[in-house]
C-alpha positions as CSV (number, residue, x, y, z in Angstrom):
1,X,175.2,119.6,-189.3
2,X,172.2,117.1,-188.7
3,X,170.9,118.2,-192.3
4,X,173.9,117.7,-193.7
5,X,174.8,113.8,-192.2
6,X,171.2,113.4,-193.5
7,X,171.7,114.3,-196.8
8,X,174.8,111.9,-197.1
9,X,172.8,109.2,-196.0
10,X,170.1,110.1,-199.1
11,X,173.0,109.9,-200.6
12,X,174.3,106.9,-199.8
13,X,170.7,105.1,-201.0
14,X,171.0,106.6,-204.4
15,X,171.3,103.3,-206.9
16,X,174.4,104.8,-209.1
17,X,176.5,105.9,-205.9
18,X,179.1,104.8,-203.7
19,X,179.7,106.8,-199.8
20,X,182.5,105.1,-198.1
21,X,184.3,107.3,-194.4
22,X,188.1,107.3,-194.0
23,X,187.5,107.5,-190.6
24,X,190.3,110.3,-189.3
25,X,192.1,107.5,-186.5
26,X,193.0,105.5,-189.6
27,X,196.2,107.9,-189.5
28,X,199.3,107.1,-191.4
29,X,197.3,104.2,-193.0
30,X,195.7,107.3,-194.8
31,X,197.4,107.8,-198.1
32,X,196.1,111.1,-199.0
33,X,195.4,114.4,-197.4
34,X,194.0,116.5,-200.3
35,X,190.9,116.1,-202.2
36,X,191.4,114.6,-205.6
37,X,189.7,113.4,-208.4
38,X,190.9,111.0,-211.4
39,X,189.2,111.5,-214.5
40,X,189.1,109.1,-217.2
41,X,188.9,110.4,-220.8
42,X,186.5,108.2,-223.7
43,X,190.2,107.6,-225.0
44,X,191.3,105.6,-222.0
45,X,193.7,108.2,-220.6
46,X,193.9,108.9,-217.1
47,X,193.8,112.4,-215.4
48,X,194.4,113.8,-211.7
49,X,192.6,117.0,-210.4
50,X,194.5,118.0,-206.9
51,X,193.6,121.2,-205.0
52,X,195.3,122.5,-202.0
53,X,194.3,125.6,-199.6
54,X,196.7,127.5,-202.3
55,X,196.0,126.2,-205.6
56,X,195.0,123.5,-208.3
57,X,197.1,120.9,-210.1
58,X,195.9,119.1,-213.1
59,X,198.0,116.7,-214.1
60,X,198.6,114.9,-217.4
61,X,201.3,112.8,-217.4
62,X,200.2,108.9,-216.6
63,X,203.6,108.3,-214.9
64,X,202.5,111.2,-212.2
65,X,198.5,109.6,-212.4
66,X,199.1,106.1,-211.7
67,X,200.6,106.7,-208.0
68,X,197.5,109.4,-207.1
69,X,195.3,106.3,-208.5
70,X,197.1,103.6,-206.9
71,X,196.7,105.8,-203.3
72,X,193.2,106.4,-203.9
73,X,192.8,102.4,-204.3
74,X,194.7,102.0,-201.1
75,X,192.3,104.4,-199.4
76,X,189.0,102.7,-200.9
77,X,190.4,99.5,-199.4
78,X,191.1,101.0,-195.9
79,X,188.2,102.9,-195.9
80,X,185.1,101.4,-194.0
81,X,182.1,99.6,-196.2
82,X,179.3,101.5,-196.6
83,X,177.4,100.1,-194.7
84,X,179.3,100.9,-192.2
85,X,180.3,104.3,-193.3
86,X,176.0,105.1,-193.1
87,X,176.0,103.2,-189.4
88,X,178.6,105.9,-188.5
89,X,176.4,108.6,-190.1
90,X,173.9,107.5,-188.3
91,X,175.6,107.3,-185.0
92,X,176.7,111.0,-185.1
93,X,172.9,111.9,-185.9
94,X,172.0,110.3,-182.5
95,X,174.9,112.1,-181.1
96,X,176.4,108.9,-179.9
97,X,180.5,108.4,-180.9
């Protein structure tokens, strides 16, 4: 586990990247519970990559999009900095909570 905390903080110092914790007491504040990713193509259009336990769901449809990009703005907000986000990292590396 050490290795791995340390490797997100390399990460986090990379120049073209962004690390930010949804810590898990942020609760009901946290708008989504599956990984996802929103793609955008070079023509402007907006994809949604969902996977559950179960399956995959690639959606197409900018009417379905839109929400899944919306939450995932509401979570970057909510989310701490990262700054922060390392100082936790860092915290659980020391074995402190």
């Amino acid at each position: 586990m050490g290795d791995q905390l340390a490797r997100l903080v390399d990460f986090a110092a990379l120049p073209n990247t962004v690390l930010q914790v949804a810590p898990f007491d942020m609760g009901d504040r946290r708008p989504l519970s599956l990984p996802l990713y929103v793609l955008t193509t070079p023509s402007r259009s907006l994809l949604s990559y969902a996977e559950s336990a179960h399956r995959g769901q690639l959606e197409r449809e900018t009417a379905s999009v839109v929400p899944l990009l919306t939450a995932y703005h509401q979570l970057q907000a909510e989310a701490l900095s990262q700054a922060e986000s390392v100082a936790m990292i860092n915290q659980l590396r020391k074995g402190t909570p």
